[in-house]
N, C-alpha and C positions, 0 to 999 in steps of 0.2 A: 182489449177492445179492438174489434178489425175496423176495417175504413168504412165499411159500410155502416155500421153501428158507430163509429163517432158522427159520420153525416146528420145521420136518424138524431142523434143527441143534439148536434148544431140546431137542425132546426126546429128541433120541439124548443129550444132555452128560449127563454125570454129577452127580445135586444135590450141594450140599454137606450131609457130615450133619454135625451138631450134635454135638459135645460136650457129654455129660453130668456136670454136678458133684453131689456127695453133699451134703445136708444132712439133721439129725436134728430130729424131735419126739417130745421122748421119749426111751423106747430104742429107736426105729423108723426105720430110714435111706430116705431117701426119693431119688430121681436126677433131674431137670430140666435142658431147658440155662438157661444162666447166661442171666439179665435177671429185670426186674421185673414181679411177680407179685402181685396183689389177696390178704390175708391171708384174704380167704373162701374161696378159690380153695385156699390151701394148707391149711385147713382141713379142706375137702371132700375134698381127698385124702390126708389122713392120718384121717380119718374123726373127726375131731373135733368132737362137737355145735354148731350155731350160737350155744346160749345160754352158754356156756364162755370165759373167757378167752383169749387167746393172746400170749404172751410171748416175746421173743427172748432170750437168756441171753447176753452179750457182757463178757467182763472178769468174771466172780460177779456182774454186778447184772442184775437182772430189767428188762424193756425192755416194758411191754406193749404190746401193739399192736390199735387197733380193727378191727375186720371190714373195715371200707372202705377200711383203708388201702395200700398197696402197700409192698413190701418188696424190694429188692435180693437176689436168690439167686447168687454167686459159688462159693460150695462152701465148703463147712464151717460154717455156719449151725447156732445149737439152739436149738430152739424148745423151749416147753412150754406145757402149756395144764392148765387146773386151773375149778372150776366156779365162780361169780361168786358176790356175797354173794347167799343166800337161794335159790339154786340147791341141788338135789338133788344129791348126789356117786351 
């Protein structure tokens, strides 16, 4: 097969699409595919201020998590976020 005719093959295949898993912040379900994701990233898309904390809720305990950090998304994840000391609600 030359480069030309592997291309042609490239794009006629079919991609694979992704599976999306549900996670919450909040009462608000959000869909992604599953992998790790920057906590400013998840942020931004549940429209959660920058200056706000953000939490994972796993077992009843509170998990918080900094802006920079990244976070594993598999499905079923809850998040909450709530406003930092000295922060305006």
């Amino acid at each position: 097969m030359n480069q030309l005719e592997k291309k042609v093959c490239e794009i006629k295949s079919p991609r694979k699409i992704e599976e999306l898993v549900e996670f919450s912040v909040g009462e608000k379900k959000f869909y992604l595919p599953q992998g790790f994701y920057l906590v400013r990233d998840l942020k931004h898309l549940a429209g959660v201020p920058e200056c706000h904390l953000f939490a994972e809720i796993r077992d009843g305990k509170v998990d918080e998590k900094p802006s920079d950090d990244a976070t594993h998304i598999c499905g079923g994840e809850k998040f909450c976020s709530y406003p930092g000391k000295g922060d305006a609600s």
